[in-house]
SERO-4910 file (N, C-alpha, C, O; in steps of 0.05 Angstrom, whole numbers):
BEGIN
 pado doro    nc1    nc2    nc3   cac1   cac2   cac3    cc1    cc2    cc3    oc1    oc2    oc3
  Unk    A   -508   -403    393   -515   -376    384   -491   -357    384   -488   -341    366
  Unk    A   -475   -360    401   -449   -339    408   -434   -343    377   -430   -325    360
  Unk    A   -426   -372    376   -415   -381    354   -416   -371    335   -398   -360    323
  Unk    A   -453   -375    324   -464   -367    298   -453   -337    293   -438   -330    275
  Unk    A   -470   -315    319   -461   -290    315   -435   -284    307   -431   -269    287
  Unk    A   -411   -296    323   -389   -290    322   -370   -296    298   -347   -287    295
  Unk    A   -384   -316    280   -378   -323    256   -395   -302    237   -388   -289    217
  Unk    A   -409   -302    245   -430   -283    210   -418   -250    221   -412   -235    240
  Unk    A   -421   -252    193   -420   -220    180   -446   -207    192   -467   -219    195
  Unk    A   -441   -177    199   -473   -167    199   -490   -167    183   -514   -168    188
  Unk    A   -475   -162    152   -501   -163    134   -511   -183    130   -534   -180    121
  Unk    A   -502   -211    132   -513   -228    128   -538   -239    142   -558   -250    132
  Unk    A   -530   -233    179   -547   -234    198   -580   -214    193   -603   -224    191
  Unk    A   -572   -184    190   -601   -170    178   -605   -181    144   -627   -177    134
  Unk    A   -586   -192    129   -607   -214    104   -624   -228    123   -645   -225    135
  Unk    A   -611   -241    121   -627   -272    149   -657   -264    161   -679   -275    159
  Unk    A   -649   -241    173   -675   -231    190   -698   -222    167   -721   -231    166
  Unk    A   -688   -204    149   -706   -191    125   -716   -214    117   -740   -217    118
  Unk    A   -698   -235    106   -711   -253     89   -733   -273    112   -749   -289    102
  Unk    A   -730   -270    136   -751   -281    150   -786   -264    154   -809   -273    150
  Unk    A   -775   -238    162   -803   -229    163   -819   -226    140   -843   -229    143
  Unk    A   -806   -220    111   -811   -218     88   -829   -242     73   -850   -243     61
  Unk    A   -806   -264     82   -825   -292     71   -854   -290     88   -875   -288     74
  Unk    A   -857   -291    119   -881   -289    133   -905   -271    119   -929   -275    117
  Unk    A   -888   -246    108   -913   -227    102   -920   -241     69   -943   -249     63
  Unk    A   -901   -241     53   -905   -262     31   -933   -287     24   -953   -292     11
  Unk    A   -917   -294     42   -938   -319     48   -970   -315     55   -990   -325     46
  Unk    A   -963   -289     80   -998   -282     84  -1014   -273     75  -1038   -272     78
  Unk    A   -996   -262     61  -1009   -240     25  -1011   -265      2  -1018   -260    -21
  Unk    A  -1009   -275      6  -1007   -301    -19  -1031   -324    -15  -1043   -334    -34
  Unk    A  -1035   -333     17  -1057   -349     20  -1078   -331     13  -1093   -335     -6
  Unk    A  -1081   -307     31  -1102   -294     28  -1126   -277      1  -1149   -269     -1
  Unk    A  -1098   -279    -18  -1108   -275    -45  -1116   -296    -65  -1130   -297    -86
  Unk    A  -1101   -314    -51  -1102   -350    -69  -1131   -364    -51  -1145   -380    -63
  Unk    A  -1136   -359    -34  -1156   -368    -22  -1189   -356    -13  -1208   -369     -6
  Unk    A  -1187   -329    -16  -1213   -321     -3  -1217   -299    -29  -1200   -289    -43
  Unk    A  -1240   -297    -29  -1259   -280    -43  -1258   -248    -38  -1255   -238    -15
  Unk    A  -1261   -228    -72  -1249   -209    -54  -1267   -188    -37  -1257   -166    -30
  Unk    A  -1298   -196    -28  -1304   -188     -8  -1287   -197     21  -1285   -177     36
  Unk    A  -1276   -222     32  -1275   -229     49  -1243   -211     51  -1236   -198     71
  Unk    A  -1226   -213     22  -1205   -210     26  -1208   -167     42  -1195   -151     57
  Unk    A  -1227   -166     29  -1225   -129     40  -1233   -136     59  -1221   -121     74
  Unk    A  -1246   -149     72  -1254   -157    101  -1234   -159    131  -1236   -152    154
  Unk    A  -1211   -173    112  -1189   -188    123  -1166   -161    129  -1154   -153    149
  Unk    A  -1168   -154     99  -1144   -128    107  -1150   -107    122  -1134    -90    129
  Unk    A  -1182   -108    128  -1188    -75    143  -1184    -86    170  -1171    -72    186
  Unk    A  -1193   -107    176  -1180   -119    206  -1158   -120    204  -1149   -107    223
  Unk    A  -1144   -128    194  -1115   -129    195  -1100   -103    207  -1090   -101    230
  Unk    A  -1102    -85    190  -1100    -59    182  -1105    -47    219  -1087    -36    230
  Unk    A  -1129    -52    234  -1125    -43    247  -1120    -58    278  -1124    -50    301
  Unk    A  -1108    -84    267  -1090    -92    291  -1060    -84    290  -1045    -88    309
  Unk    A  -1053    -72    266  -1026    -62    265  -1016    -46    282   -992    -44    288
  Unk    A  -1041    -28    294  -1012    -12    315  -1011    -25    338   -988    -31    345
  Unk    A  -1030    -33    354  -1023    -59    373  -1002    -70    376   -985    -67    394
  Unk    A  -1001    -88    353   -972    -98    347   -943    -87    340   -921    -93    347
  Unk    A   -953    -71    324   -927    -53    324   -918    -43    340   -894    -43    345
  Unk    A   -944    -29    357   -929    -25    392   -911    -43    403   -887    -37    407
  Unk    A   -921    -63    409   -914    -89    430   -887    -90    417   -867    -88    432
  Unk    A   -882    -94    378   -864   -110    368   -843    -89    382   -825    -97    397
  Unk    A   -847    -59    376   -829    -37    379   -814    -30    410   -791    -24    411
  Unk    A   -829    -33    431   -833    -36    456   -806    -60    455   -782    -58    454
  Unk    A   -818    -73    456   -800   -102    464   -775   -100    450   -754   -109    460
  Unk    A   -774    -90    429   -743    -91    414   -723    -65    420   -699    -66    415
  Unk    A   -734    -44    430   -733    -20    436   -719    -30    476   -697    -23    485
  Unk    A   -734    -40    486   -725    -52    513   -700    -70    514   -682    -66    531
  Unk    A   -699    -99    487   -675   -104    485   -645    -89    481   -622    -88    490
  Unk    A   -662    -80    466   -629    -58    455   -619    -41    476   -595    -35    478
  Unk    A   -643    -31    497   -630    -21    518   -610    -36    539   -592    -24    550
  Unk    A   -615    -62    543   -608    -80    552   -586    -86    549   -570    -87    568
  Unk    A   -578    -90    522   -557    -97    511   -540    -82    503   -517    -91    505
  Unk    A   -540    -55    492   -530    -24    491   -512    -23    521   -487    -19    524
  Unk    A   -537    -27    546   -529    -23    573   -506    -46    577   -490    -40    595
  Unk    A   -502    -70    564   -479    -90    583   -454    -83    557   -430    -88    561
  Unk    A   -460    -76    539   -438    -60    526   -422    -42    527   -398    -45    522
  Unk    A   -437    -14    535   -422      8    550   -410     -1    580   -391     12    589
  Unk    A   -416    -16    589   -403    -35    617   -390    -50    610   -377    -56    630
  Unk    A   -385    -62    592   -361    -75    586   -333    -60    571   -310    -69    570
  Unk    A   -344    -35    560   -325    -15    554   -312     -5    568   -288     -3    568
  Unk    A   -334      4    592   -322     19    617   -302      3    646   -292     14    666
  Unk    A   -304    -23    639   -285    -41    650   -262    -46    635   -241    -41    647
  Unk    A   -260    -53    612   -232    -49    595   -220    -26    594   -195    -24    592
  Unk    A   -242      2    596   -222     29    600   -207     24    634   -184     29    640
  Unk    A   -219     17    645   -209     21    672   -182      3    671   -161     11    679
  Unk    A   -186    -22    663   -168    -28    668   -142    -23    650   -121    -32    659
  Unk    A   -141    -11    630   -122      6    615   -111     26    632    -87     30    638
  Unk    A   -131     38    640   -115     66    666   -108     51    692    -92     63    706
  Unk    A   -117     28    701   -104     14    722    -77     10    711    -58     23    719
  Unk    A    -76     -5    695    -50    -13    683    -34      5    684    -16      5    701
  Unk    A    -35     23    666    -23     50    670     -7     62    690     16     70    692
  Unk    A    -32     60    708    -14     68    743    -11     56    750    -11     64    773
  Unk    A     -4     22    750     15      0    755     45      1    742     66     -6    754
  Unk    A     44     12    719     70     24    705     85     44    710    109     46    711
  Unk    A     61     65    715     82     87    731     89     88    762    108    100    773
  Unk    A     69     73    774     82     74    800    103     59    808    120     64    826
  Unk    A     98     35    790    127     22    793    158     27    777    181     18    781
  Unk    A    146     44    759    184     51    751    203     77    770    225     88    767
  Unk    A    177     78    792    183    101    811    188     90    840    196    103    860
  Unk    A    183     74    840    197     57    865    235     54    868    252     55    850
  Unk    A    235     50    897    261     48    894    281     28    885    303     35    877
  Unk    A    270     -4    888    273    -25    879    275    -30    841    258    -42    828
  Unk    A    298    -20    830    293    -18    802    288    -43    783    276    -45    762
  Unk    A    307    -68    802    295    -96    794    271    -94    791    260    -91    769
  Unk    A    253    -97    823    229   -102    830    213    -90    806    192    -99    798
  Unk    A    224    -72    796    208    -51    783    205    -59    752    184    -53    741
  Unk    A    226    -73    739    230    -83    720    214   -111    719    202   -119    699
  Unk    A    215   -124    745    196   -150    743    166   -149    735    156   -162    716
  Unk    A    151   -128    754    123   -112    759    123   -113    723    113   -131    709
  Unk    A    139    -85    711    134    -82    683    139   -108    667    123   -109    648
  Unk    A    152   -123    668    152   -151    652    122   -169    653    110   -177    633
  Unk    A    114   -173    684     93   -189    680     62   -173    671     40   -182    665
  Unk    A     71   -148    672     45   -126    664     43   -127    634     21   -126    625
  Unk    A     65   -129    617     63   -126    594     57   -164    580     49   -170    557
  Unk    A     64   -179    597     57   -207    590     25   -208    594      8   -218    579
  Unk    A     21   -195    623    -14   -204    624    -32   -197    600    -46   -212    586
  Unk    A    -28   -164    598    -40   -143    571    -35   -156    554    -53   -153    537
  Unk    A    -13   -180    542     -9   -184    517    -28   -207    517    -43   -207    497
  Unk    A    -31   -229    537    -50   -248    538    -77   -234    537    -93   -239    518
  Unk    A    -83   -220    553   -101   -204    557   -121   -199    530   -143   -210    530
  Unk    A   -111   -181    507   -108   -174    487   -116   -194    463   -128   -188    442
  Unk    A   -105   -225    472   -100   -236    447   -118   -261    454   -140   -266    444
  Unk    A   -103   -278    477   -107   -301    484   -140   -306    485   -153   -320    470
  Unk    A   -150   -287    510   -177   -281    516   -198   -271    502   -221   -275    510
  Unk    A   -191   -258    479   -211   -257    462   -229   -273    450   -252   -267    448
  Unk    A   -219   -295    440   -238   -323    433   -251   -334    460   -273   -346    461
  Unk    A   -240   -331    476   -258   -349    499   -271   -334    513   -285   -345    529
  Unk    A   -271   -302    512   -295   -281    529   -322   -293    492   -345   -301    490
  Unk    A   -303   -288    473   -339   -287    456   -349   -308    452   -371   -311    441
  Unk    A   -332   -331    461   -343   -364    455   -358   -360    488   -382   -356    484
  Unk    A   -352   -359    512   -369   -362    539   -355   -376    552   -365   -391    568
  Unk    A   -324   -377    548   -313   -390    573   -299   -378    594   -276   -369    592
  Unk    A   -316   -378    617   -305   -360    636   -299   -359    660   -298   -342    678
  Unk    A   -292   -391    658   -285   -404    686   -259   -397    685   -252   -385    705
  Unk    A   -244   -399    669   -208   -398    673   -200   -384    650   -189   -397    632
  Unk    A   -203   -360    646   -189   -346    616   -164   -353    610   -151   -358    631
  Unk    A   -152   -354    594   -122   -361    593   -102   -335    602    -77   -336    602
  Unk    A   -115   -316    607   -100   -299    609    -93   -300    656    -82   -284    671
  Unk    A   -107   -327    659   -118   -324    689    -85   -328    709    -78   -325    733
  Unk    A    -71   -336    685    -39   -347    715    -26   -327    704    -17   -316    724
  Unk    A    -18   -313    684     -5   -282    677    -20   -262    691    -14   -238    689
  Unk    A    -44   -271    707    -50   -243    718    -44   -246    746    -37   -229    762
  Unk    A    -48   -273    751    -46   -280    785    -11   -278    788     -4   -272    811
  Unk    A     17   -283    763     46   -285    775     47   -246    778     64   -235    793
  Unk    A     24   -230    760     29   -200    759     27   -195    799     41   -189    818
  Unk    A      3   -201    794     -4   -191    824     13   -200    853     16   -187    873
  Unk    A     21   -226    847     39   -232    858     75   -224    861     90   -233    879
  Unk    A     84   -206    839    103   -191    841    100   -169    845    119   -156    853
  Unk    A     73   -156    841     61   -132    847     70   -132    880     91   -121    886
  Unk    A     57   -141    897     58   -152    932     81   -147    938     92   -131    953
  Unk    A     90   -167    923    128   -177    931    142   -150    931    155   -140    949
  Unk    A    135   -142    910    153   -114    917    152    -91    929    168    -76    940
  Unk    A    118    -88    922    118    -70    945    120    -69    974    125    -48    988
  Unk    A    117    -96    984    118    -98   1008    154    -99   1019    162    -94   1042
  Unk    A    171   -107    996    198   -115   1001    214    -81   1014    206    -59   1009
  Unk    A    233    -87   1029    243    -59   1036    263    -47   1016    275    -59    998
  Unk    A    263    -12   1026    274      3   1010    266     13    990    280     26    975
  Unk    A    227      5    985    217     24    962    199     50    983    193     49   1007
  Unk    A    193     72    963    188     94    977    155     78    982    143     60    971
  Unk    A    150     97   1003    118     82   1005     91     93    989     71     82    981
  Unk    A    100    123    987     72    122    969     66    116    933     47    120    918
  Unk    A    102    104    930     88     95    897     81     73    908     58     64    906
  Unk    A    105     56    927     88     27    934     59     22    932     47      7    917
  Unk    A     53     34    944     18     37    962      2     37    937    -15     21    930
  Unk    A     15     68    917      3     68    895     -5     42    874    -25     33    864
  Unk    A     20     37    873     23      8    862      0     -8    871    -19     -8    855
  Unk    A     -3    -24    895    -24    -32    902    -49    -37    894    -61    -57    885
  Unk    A    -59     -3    901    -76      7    904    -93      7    863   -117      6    856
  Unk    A    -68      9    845    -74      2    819    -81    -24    815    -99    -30    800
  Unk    A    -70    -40    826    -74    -66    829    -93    -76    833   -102    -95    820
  Unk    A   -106    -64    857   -147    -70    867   -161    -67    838   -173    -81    822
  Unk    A   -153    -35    840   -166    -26    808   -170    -47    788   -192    -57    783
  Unk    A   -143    -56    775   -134    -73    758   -158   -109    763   -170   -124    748
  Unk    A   -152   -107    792   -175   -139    796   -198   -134    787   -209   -147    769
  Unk    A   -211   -108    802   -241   -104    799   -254   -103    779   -276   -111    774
  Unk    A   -227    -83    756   -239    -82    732   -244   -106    710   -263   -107    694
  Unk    A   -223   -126    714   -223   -151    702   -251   -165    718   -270   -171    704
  Unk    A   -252   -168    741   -282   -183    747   -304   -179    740   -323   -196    738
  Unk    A   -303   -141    733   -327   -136    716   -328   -140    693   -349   -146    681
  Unk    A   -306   -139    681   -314   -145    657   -306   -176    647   -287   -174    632
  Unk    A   -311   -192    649   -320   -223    656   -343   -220    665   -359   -223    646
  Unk    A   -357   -213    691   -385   -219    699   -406   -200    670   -429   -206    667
  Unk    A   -390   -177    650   -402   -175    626   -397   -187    604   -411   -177    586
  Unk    A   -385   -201    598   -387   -210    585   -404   -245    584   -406   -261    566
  Unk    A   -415   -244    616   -433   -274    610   -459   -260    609   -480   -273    613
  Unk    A   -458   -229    602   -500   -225    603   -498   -227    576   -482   -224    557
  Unk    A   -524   -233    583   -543   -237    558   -570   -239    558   -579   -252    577
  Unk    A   -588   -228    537   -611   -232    543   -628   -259    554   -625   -283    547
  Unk    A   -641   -250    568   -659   -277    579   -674   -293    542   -681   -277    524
  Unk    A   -675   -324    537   -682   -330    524   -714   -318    513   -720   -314    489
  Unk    A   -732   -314    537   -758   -314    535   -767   -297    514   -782   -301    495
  Unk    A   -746   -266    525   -750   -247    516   -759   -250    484   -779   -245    471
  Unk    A   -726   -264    477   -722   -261    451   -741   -282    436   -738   -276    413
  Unk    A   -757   -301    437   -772   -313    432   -805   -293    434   -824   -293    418
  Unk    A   -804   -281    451   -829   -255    450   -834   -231    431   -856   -222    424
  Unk    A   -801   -222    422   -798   -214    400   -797   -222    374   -799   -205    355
  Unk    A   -794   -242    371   -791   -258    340   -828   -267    337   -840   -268    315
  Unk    A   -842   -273    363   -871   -281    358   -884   -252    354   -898   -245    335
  Unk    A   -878   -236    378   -889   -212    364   -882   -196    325   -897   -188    307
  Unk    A   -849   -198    329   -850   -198    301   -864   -215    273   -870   -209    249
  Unk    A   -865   -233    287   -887   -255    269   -916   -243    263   -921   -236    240
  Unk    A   -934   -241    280   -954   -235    286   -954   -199    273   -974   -187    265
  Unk    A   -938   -193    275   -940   -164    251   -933   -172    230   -940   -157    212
  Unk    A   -920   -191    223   -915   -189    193   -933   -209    176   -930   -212    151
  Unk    A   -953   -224    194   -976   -238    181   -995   -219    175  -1007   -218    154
  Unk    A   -998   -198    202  -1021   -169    196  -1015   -159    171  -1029   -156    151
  Unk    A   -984   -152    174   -976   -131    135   -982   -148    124  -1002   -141    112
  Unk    A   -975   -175    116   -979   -189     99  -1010   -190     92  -1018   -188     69
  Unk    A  -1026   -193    110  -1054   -188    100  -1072   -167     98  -1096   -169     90
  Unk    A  -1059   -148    106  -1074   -113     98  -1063   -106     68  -1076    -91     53
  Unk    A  -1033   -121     57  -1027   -116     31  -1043   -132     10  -1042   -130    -14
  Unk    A  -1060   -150     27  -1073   -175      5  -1085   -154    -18  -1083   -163    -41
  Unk    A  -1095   -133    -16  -1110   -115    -35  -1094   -101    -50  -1098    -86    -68
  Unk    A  -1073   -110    -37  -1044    -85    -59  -1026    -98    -94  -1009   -116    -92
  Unk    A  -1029    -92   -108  -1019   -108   -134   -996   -105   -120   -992   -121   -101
  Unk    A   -981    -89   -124   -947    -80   -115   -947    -73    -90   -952    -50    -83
  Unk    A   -941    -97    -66   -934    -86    -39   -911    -80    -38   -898    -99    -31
  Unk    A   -898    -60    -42   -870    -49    -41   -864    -40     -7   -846    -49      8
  Unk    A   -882    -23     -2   -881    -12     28   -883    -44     50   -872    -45     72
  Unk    A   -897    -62     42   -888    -86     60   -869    -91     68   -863    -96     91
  Unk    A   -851    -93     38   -822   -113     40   -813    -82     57   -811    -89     81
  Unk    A   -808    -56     55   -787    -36     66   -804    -45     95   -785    -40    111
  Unk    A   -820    -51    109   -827    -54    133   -808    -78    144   -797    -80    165
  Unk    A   -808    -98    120   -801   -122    136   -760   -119    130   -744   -137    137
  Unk    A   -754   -100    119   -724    -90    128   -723    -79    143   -704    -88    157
  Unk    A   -737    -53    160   -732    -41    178   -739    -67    203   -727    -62    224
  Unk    A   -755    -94    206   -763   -103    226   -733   -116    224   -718   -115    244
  Unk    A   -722   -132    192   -707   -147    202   -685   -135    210   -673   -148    227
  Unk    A   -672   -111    203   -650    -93    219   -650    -87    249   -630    -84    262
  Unk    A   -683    -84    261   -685    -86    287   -679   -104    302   -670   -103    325
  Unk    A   -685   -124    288   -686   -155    301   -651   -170    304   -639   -182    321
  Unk    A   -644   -160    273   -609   -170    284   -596   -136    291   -573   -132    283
  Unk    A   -607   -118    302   -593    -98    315   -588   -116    349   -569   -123    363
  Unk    A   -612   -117    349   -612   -142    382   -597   -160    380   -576   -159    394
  Unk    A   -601   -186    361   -575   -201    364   -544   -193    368   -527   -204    383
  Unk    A   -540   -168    347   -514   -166    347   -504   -147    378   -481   -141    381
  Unk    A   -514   -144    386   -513   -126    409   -513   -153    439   -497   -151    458
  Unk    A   -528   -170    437   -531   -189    458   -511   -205    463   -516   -225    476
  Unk    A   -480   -200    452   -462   -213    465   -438   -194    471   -421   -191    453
  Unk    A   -436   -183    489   -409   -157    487   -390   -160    471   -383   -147    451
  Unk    A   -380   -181    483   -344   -192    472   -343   -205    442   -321   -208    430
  Unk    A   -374   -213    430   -377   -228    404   -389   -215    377   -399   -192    380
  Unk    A   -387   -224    356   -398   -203    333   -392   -179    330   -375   -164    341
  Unk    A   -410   -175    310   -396   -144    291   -393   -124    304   -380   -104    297
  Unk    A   -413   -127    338   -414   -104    349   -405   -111    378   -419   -122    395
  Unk    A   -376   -102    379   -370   -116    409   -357    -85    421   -360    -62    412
  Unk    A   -341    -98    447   -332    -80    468   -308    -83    444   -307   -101    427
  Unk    A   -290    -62    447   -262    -53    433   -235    -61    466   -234    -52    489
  Unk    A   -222    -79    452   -209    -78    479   -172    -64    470   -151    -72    479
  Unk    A   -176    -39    446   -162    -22    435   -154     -7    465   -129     -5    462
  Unk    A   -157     -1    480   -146     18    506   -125     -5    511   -101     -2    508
  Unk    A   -139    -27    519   -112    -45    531    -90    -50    512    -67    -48    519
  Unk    A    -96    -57    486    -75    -59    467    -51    -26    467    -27    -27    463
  Unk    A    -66     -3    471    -50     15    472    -36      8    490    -15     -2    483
  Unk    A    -41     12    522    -35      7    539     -5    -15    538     17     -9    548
  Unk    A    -10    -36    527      8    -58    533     31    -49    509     52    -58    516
  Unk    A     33    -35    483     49    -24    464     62     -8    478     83    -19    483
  Unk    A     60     22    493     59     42    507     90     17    526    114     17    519
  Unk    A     79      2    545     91     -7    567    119    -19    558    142    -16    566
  Unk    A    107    -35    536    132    -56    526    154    -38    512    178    -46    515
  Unk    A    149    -15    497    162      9    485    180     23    505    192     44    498
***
């Protein structure tokens, strides 16, 4: 699924969806006029007709809950890439303010190597799901490790040292969060609850229109369902598809350093 998303276009993804609920209502509008009589068929659409808000509820409800879901591990994956941009940041300035100007030159070397892996390397393997070892994982462990070295080494003042550090925690925590967001994702169930609920409304339209020569207002129902339906997909992987986290702060960030 990561794949698929991360390969398709959005519009192609809400075609996909439109042309799914559309054929369903299609179809249920098509047995029902090809097959039943048109007492039974006015029969069929006035029930229909009023299982629609039921369903529409549930369908709206449930898709309305995803997106929160997924909206929610997106802005959290934003807010870990900002952080660690401003970590970075005050890993840069605290260290060209130390007294050690080597030390200080090393710090900024492996800071602008990690950001550049960071940036480039890691991008295919946060939206593919590999997140055991990012490639960006030994450019960050030689950073932190000259990070230490120098601050702890003598003759730097202590509170950029410290500072230094102290960016450094920042700098871990924010990368762990954002890895532990980039593996959510919706529970399968869900999204299988939504595609049956969406089913199950678009057999109702399809058979409340059985009485309609020109169902025009069907098909615009079954665009707005299928735009709902790949609004959710495209949202259910942070790091993947048309709609991801921007990891533009760190790219500033790492231009800014190397400059």
């Amino acid at each position: 699924m990561r794949q698929i998303l991360d390969g398709s276009p959005a519009w192609l993804l809400v075609l996909a969806c439109f042309a799914l609920f559309a054929a369903i209502c299609a179809v249920a509008r098509h047995l029902v006029r090809a097959r039943t009589s048109q007492e039974r068929r006015d029969e069929l659409a006035d029930y229909a007709g009023k299982l629609l808000g039921p369903l529409g509820a549930t369908f709206a409800f449930l898709v309305g809950f995803a997106i929160t879901m997924t909206w929610s591990a997106l802005s959290a994956g934003q807010d870990a890439v900002d952080l660690q941009a401003s970590s970075a940041q005050q890993v840069s300035w605290s260290s060209s303010n130390i007294a050690d100007q080597a030390g200080a030159a090393q710090v900024q070397a492996k800071l602008v190597a990690y950001l550049e892996q960071a940036t480039t390397s890691d991008v295919p393997a946060l939206a593919e799901g590999e997140f055991t070892v990012l490639p960006s994982a030994t450019s960050f462990d030689e950073l932190q490790d000259a990070i230490h070295t120098v601050a702890y080494s003598g003759g730097n003042s202590v509170p950029e040292a410290s500072g230094m550090v102290s960016a450094a925690a920042s700098l871990t925590a924010a990368r762990s969060k954002m890895v532990a967001v980039a593996q959510r994702s919706l529970p399968p169930l869900l999204i299988v609850l939504i595609l049956l609920s969406g089913a199950l409304l678009a057999v109702g339209m399809g058979i409340s229109a059985a009485t309609v020569n020109k169902p025009t207002l069907m098909y615009a129902w079954a665009f707005v369902a299928g735009l709902s339906l790949a609004m959710v997909l495209l949202l259910d992987f942070p790091f993947g598809g048309a709609i991801e986290v921007s990891l533009a702060p760190l790219q500033s960030v790492q231009q800014s350093i190397a400059s």
